[in-house]
PDB file of N, H, CA, C and O in Angstrom:
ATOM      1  N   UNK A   1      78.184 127.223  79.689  1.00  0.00           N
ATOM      2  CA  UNK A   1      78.411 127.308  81.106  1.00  0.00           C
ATOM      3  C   UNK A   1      79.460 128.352  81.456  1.00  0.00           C
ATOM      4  O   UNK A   1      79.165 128.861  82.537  1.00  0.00           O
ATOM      5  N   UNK A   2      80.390 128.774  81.027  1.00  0.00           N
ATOM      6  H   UNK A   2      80.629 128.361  80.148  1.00  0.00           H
ATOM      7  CA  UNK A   2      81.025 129.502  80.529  1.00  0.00           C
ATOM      8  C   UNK A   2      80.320 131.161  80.774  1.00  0.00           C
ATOM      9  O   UNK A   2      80.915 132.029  81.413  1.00  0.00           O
ATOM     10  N   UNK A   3      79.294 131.317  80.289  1.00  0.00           N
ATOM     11  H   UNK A   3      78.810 130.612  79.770  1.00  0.00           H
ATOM     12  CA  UNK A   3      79.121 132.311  80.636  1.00  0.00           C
ATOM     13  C   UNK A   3      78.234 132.815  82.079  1.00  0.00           C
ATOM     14  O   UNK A   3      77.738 133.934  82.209  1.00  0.00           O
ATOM     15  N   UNK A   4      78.177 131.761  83.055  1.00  0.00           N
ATOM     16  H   UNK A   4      78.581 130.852  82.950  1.00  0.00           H
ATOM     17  CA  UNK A   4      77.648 131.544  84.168  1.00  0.00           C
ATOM     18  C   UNK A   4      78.737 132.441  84.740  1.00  0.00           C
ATOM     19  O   UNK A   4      78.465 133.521  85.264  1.00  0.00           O
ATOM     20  N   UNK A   5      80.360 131.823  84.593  1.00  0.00           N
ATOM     21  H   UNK A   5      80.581 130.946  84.167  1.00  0.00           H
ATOM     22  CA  UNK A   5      81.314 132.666  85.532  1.00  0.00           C
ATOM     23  C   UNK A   5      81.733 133.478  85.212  1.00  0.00           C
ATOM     24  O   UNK A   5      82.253 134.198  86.063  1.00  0.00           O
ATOM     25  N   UNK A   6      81.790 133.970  83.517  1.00  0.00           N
ATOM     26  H   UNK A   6      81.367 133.385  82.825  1.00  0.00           H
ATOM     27  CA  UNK A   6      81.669 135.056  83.553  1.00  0.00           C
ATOM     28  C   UNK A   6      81.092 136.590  83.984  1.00  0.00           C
ATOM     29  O   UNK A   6      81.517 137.715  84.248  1.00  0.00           O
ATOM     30  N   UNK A   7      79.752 135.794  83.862  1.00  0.00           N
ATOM     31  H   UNK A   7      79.407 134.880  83.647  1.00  0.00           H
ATOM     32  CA  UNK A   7      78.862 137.104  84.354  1.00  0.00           C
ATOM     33  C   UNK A   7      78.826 137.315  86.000  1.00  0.00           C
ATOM     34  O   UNK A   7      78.566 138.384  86.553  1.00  0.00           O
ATOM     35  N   UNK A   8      79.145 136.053  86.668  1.00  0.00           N
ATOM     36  H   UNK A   8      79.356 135.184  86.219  1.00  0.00           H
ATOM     37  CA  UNK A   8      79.434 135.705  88.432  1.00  0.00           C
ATOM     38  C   UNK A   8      80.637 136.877  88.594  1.00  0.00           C
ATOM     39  O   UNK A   8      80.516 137.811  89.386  1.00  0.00           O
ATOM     40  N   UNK A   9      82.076 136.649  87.532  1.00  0.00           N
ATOM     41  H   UNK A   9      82.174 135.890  86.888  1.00  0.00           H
ATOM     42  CA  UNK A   9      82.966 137.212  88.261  1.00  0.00           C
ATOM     43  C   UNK A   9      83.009 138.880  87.702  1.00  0.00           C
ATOM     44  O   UNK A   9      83.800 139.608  88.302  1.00  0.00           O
ATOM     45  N   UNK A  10      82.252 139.447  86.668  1.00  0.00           N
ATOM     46  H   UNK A  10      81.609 138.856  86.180  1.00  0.00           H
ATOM     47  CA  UNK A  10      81.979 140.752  86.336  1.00  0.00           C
ATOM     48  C   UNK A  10      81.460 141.116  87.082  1.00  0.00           C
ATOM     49  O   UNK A  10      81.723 142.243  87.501  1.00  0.00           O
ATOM     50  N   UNK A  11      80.684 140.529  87.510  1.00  0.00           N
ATOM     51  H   UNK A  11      80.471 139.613  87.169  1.00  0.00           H
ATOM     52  CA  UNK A  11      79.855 141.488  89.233  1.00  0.00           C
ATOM     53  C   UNK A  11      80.472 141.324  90.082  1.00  0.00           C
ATOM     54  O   UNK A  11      80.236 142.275  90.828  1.00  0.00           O
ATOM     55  N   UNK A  12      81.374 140.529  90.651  1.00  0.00           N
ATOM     56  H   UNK A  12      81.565 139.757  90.045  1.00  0.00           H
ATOM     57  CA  UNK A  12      82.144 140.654  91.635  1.00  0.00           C
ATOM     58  C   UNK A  12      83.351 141.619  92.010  1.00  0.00           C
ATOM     59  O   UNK A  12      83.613 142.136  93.096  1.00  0.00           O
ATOM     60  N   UNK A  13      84.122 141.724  90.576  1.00  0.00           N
ATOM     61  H   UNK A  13      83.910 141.304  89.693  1.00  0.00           H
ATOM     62  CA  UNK A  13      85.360 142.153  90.647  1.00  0.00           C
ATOM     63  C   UNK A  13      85.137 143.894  90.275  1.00  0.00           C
ATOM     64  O   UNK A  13      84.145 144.170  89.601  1.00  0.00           O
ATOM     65  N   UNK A  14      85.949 144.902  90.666  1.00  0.00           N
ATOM     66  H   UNK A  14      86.755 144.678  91.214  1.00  0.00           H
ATOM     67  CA  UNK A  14      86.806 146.151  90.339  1.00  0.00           C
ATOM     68  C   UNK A  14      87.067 146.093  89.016  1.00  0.00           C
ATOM     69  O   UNK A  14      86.586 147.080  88.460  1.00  0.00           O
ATOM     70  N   UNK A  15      87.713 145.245  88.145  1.00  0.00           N
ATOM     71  H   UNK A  15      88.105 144.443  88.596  1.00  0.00           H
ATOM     72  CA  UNK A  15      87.897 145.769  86.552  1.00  0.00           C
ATOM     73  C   UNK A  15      87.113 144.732  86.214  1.00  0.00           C
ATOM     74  O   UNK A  15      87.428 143.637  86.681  1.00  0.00           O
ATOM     75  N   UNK A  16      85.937 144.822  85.344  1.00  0.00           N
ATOM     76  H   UNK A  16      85.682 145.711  84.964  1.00  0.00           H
ATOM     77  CA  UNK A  16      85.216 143.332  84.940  1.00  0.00           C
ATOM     78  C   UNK A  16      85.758 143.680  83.480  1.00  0.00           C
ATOM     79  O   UNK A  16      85.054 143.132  82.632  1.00  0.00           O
ATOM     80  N   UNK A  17      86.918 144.515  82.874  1.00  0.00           N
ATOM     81  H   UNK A  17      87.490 144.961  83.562  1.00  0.00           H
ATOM     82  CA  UNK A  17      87.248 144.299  81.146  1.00  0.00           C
ATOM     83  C   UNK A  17      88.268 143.355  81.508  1.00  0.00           C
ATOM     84  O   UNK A  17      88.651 142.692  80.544  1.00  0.00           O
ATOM     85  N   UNK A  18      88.873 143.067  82.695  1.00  0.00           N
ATOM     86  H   UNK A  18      88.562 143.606  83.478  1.00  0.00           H
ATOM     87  CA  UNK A  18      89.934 142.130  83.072  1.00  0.00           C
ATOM     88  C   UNK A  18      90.003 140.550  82.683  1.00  0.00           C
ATOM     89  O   UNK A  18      90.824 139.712  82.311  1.00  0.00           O
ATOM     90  N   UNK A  19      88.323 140.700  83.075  1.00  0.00           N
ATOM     91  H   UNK A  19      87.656 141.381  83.378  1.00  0.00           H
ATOM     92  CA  UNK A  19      88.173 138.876  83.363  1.00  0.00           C
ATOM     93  C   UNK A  19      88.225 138.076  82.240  1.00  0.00           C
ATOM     94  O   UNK A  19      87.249 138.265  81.515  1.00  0.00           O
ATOM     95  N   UNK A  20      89.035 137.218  81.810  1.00  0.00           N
ATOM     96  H   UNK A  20      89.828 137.064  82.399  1.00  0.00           H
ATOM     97  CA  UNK A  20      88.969 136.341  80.673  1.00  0.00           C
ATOM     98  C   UNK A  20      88.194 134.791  81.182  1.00  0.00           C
ATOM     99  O   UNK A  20      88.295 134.371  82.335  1.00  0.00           O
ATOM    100  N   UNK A  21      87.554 134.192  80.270  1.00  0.00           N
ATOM    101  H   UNK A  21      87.471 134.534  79.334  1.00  0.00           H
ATOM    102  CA  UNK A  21      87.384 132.343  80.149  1.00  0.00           C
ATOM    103  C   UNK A  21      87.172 132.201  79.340  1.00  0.00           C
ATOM    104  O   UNK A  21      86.615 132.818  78.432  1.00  0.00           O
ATOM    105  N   UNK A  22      88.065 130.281  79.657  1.00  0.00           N
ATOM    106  H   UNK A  22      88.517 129.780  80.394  1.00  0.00           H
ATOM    107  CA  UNK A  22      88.138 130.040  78.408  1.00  0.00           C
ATOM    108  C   UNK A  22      87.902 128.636  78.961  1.00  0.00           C
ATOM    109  O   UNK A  22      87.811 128.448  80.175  1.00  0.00           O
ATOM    110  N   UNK A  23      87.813 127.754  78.159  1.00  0.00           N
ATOM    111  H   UNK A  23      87.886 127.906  77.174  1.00  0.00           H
ATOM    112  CA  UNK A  23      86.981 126.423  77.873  1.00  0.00           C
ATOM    113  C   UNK A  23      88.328 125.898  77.385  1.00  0.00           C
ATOM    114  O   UNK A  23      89.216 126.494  76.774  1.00  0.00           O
ATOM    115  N   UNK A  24      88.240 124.255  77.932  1.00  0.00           N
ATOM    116  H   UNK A  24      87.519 123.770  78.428  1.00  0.00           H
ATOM    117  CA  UNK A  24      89.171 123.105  77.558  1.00  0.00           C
ATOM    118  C   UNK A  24      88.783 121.751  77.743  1.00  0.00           C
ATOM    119  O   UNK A  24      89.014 121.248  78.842  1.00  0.00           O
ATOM    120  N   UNK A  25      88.186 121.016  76.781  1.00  0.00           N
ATOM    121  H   UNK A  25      87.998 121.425  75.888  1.00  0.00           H
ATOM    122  CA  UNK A  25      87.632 119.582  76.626  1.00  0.00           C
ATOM    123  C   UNK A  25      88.874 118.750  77.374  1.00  0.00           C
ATOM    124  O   UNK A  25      89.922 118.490  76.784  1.00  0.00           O
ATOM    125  N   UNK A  26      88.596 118.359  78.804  1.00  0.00           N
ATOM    126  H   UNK A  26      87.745 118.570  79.283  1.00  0.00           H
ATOM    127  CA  UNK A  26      89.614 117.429  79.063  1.00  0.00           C
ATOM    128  C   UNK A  26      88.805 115.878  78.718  1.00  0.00           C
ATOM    129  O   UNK A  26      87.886 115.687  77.921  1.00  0.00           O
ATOM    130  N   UNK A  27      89.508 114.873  79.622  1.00  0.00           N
ATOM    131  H   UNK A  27      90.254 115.029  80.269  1.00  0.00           H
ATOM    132  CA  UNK A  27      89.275 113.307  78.387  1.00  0.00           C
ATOM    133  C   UNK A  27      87.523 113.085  79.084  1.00  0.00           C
ATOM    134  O   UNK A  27      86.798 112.203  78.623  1.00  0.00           O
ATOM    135  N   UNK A  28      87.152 113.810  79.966  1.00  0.00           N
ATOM    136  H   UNK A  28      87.741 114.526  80.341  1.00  0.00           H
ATOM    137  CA  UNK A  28      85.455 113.295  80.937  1.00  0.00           C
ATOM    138  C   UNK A  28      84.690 114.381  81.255  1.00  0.00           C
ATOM    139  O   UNK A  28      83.497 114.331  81.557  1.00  0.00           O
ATOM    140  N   UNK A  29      85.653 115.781  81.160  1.00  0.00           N
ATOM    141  H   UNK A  29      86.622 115.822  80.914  1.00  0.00           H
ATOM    142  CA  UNK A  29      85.085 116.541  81.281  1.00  0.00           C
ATOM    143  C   UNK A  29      85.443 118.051  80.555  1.00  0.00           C
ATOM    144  O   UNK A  29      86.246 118.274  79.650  1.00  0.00           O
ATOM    145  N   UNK A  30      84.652 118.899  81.204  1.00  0.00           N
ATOM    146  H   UNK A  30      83.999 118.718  81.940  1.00  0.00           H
ATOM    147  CA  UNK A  30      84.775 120.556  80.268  1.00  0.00           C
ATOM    148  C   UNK A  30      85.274 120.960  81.542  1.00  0.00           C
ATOM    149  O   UNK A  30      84.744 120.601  82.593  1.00  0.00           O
ATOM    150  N   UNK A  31      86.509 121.863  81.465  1.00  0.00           N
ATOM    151  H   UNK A  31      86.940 122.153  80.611  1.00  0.00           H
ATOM    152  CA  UNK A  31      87.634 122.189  82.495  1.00  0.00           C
ATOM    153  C   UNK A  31      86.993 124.407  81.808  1.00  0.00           C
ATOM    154  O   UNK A  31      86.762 124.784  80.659  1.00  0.00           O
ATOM    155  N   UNK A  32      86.958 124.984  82.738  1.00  0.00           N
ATOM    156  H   UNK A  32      87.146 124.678  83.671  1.00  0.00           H
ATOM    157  CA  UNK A  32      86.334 126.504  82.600  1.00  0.00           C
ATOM    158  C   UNK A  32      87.630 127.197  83.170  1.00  0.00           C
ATOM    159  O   UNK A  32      87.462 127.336  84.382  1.00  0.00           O
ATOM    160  N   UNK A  33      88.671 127.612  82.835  1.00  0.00           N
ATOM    161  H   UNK A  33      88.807 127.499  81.851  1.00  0.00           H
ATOM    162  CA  UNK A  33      89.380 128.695  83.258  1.00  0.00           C
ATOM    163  C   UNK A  33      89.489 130.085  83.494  1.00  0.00           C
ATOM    164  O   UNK A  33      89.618 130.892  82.573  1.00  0.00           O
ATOM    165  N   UNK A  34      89.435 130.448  84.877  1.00  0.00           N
ATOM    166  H   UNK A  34      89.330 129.793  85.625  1.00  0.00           H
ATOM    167  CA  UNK A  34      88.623 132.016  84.770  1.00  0.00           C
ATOM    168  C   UNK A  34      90.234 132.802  85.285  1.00  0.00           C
ATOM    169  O   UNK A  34      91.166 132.216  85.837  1.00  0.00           O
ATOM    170  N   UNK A  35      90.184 133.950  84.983  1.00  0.00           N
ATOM    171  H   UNK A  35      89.428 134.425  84.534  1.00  0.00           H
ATOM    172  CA  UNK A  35      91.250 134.484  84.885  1.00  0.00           C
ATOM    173  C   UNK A  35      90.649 136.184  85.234  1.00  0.00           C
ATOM    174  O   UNK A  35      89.936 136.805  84.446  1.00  0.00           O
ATOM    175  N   UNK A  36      91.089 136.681  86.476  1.00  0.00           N
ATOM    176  H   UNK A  36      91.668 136.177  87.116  1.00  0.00           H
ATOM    177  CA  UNK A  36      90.756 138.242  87.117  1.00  0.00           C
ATOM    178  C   UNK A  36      92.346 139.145  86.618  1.00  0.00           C
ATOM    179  O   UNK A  36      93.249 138.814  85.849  1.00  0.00           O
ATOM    180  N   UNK A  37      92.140 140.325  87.430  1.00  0.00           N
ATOM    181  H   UNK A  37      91.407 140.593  88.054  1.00  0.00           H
ATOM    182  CA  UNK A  37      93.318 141.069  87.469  1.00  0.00           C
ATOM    183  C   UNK A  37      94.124 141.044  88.771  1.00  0.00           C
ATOM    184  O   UNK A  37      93.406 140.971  89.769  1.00  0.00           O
ATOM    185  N   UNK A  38      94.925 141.070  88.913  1.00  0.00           N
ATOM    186  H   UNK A  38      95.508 141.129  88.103  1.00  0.00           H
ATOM    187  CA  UNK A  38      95.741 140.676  90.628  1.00  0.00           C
ATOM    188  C   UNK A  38      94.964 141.194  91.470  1.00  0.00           C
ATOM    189  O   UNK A  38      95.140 140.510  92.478  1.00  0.00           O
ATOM    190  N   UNK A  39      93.986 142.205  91.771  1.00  0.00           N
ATOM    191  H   UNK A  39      93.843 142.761  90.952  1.00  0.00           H
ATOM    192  CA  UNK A  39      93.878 143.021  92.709  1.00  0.00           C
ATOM    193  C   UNK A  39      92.713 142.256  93.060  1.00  0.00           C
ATOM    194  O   UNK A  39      92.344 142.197  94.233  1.00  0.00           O
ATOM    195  N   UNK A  40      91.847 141.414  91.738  1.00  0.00           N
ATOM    196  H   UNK A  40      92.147 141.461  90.785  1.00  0.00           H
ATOM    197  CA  UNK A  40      90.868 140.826  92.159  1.00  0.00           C
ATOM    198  C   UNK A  40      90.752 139.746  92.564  1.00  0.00           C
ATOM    199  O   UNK A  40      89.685 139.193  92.829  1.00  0.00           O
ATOM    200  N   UNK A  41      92.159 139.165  92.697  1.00  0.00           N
ATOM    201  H   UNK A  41      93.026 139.615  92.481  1.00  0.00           H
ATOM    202  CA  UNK A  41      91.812 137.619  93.040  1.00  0.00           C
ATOM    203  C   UNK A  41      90.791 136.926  93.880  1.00  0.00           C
ATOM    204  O   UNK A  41      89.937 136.085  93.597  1.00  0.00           O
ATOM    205  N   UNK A  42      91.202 137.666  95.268  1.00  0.00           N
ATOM    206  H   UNK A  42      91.895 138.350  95.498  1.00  0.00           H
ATOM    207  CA  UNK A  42      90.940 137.708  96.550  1.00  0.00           C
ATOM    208  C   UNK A  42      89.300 137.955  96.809  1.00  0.00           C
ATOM    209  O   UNK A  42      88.686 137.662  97.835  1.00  0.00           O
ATOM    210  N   UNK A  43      88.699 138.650  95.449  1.00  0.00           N
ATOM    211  H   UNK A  43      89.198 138.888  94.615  1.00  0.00           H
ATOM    212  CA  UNK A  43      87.224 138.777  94.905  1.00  0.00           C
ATOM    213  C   UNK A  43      86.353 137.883  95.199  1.00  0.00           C
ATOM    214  O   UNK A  43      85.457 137.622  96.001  1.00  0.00           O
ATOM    215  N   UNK A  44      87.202 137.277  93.791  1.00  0.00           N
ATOM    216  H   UNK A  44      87.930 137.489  93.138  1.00  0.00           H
ATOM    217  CA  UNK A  44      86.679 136.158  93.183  1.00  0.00           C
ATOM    218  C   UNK A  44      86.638 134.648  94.085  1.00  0.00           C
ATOM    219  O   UNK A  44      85.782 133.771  94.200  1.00  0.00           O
ATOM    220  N   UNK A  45      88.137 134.856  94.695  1.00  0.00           N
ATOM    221  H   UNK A  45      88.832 135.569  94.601  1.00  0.00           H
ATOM    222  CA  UNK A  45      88.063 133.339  95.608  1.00  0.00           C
ATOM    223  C   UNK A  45      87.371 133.577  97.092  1.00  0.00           C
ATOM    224  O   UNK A  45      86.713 132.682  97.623  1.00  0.00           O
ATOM    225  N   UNK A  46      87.595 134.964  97.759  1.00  0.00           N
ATOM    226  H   UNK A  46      88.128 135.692  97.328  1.00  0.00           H
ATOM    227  CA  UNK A  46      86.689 135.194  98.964  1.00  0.00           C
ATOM    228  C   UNK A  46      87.157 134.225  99.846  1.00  0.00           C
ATOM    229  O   UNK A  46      87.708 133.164  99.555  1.00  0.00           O
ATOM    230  N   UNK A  47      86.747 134.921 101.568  1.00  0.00           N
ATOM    231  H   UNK A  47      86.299 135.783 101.805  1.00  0.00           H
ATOM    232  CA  UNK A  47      87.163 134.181 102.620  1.00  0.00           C
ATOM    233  C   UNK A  47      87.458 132.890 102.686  1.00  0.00           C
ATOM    234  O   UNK A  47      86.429 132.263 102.432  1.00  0.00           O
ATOM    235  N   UNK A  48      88.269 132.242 102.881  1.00  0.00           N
ATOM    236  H   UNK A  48      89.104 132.751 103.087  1.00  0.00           H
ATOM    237  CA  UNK A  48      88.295 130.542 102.857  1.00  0.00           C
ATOM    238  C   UNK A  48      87.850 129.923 101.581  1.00  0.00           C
ATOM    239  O   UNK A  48      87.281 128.833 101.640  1.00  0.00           O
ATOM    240  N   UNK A  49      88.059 130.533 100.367  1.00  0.00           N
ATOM    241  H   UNK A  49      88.521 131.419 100.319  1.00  0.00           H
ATOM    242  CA  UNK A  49      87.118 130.392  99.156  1.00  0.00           C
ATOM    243  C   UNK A  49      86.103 129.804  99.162  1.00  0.00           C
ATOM    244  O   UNK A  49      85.982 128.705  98.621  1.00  0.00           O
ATOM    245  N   UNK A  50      85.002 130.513  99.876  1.00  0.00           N
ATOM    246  H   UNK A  50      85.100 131.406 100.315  1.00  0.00           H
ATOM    247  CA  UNK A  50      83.554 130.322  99.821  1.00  0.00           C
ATOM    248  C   UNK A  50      82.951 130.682  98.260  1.00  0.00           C
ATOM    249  O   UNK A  50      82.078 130.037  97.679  1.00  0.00           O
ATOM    250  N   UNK A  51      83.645 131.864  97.759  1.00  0.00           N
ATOM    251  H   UNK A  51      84.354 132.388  98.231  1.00  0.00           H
ATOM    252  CA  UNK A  51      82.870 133.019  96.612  1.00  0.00           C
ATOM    253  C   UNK A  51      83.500 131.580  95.567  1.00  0.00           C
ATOM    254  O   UNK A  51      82.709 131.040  94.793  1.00  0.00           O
ATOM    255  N   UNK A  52      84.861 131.118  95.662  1.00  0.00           N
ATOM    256  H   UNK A  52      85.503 131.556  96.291  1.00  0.00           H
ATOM    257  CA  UNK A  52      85.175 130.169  94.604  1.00  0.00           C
ATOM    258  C   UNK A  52      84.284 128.639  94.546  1.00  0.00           C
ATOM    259  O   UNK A  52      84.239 127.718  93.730  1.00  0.00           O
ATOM    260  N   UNK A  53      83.656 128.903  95.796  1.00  0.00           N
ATOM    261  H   UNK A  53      83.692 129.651  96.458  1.00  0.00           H
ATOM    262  CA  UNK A  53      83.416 127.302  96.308  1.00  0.00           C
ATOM    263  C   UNK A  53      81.511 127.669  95.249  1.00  0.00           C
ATOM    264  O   UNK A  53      81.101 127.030  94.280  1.00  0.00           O
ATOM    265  N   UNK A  54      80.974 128.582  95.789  1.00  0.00           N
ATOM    266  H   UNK A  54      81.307 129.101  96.576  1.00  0.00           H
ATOM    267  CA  UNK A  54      79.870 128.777  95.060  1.00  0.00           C
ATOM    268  C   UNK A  54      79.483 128.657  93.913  1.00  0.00           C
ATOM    269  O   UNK A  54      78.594 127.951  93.438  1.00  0.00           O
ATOM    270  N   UNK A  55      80.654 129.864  93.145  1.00  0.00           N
ATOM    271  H   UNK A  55      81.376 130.437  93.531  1.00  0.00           H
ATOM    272  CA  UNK A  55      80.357 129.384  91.675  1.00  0.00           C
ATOM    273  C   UNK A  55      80.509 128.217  91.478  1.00  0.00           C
ATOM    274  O   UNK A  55      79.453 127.737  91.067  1.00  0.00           O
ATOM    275  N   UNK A  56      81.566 127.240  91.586  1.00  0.00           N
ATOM    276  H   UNK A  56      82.424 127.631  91.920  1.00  0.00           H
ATOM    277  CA  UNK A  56      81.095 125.829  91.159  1.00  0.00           C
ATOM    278  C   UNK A  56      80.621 124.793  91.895  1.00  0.00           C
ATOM    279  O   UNK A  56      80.755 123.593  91.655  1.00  0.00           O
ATOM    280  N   UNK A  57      80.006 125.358  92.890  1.00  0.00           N
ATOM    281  H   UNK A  57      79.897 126.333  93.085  1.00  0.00           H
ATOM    282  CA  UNK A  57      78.089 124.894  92.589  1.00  0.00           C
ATOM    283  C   UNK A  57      77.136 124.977  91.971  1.00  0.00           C
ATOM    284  O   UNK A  57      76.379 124.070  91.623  1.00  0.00           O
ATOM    285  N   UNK A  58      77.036 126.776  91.642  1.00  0.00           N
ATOM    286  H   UNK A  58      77.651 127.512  91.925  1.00  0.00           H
ATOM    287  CA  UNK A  58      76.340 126.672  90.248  1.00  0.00           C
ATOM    288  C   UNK A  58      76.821 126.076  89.114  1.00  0.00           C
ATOM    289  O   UNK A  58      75.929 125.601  88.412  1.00  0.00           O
ATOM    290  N   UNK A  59      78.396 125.890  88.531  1.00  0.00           N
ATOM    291  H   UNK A  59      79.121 126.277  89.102  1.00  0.00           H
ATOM    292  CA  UNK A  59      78.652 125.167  87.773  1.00  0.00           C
ATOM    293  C   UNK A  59      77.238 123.694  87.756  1.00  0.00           C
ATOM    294  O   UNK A  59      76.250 123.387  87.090  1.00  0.00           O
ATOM    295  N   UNK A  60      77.962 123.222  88.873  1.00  0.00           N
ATOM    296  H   UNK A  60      78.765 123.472  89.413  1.00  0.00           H
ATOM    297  CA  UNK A  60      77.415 121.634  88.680  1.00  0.00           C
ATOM    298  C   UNK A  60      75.968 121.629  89.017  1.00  0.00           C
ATOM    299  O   UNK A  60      75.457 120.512  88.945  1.00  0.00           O
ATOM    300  N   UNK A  61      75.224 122.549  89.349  1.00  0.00           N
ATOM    301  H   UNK A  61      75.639 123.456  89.407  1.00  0.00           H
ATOM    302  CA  UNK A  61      74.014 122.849  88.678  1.00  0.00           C
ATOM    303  C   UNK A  61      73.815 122.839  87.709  1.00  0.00           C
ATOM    304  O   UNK A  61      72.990 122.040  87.268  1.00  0.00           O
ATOM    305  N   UNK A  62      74.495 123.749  86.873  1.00  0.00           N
ATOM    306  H   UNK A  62      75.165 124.398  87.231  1.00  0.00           H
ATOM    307  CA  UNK A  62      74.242 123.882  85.532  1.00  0.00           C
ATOM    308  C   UNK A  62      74.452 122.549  84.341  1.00  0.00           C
ATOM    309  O   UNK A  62      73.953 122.313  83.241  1.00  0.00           O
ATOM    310  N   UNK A  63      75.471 121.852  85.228  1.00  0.00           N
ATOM    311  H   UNK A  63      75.876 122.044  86.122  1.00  0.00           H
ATOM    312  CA  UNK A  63      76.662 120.684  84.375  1.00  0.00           C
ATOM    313  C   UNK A  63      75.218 119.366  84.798  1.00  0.00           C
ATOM    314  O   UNK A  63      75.073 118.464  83.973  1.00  0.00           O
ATOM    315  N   UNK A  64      74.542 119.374  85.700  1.00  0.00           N
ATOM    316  H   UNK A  64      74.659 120.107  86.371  1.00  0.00           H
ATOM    317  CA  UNK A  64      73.998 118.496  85.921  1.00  0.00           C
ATOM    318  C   UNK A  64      72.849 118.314  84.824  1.00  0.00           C
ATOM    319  O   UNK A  64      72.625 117.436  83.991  1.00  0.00           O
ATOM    320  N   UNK A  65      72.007 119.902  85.283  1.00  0.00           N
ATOM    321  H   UNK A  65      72.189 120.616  85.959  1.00  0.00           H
ATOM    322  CA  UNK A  65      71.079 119.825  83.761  1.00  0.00           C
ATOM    323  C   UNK A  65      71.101 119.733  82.295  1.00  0.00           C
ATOM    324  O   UNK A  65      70.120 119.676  81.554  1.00  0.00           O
ATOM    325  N   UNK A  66      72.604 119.725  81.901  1.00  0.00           N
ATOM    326  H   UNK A  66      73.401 119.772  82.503  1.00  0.00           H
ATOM    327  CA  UNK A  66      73.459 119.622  81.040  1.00  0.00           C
ATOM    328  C   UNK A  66      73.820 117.965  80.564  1.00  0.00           C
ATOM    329  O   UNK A  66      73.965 117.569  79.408  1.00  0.00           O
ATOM    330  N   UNK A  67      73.921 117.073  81.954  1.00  0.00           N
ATOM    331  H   UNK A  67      73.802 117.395  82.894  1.00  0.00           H
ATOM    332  CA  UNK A  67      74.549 115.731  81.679  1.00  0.00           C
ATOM    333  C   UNK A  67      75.963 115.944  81.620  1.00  0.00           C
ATOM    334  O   UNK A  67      76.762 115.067  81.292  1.00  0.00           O
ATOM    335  N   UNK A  68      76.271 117.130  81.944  1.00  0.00           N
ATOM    336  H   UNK A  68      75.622 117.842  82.211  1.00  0.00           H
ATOM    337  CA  UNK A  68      77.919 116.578  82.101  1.00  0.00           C
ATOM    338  C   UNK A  68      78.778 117.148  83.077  1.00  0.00           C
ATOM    339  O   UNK A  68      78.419 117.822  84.043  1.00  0.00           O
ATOM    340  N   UNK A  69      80.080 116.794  82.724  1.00  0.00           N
ATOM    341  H   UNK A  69      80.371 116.247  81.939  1.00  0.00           H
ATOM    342  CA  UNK A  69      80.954 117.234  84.293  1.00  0.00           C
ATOM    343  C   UNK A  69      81.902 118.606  84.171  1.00  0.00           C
ATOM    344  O   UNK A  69      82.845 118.538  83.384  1.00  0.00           O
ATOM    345  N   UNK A  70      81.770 119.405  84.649  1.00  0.00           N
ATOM    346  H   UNK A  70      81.003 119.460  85.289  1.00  0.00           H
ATOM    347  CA  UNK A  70      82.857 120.903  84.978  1.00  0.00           C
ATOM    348  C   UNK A  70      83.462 120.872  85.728  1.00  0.00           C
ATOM    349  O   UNK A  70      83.308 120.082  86.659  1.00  0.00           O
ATOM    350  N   UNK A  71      84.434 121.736  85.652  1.00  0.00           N
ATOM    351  H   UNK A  71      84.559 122.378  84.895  1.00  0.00           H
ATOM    352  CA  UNK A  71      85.671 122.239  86.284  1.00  0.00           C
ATOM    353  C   UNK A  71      86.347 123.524  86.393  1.00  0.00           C
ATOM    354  O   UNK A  71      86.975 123.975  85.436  1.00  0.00           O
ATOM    355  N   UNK A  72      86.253 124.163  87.547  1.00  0.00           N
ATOM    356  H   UNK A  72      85.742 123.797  88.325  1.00  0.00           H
ATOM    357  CA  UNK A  72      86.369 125.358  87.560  1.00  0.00           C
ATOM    358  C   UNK A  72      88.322 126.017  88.125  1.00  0.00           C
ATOM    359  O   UNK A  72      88.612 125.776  89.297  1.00  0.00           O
ATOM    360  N   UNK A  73      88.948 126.439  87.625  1.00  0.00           N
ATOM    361  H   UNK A  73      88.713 126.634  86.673  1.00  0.00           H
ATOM    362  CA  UNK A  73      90.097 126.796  87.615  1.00  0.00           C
ATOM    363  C   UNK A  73      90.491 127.971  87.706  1.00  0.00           C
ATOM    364  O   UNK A  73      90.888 128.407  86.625  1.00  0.00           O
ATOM    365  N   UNK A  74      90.547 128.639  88.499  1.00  0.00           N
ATOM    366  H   UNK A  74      90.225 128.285  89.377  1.00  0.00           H
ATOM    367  CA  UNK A  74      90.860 130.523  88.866  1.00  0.00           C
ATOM    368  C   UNK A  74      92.431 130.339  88.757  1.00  0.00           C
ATOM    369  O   UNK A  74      93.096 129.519  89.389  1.00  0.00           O
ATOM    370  N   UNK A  75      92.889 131.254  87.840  1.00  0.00           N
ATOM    371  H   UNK A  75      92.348 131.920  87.327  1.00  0.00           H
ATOM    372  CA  UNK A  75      93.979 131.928  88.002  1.00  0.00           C
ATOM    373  C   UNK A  75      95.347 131.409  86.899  1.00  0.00           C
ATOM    374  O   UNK A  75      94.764 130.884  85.950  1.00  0.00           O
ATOM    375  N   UNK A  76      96.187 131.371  86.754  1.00  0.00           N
ATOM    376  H   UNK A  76      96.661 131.798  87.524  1.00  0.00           H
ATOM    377  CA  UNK A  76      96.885 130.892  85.695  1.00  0.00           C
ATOM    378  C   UNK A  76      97.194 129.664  85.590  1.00  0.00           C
ATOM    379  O   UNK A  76      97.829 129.268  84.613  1.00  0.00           O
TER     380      UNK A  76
END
């Protein structure tokens, strides 16, 4: 799933060698930490964070056909 926001925030952003994720088994669920360059924050999260609100929808699209639960986390 993981590479859902990856490839979401490489098309979005100005430097896509910037973007890091990384994955963290919390105790119910898989927690996705995505990480831009400063300039892109504002990209990635978009007006009223709609652009943040989307991707994890597709997350839990994806988490649904999956059987399990995500979590999406921008920024440090």
């Amino acid at each position: 799933m993981s590479d859902i926001v990856e490839y979401v925030a490489k098309t979005l952003v100005n430097e896509p060698d910037e973007v890091k994720v990384s994955e963290d088994q919390g105790d119910d669920r898989l927690i996705i930490h995505l990480d831009v360059a400063d300039g892109d924050m504002g990209r990635v999260i978009g007006r009223n964070g709609r652009v943040a609100s989307a991707i994890r929808s597709l997350l839990k699209v994806a988490a649904i056909k999956e059987d399990a639960r995500v979590g999406l986390e921008i920024g440090d």
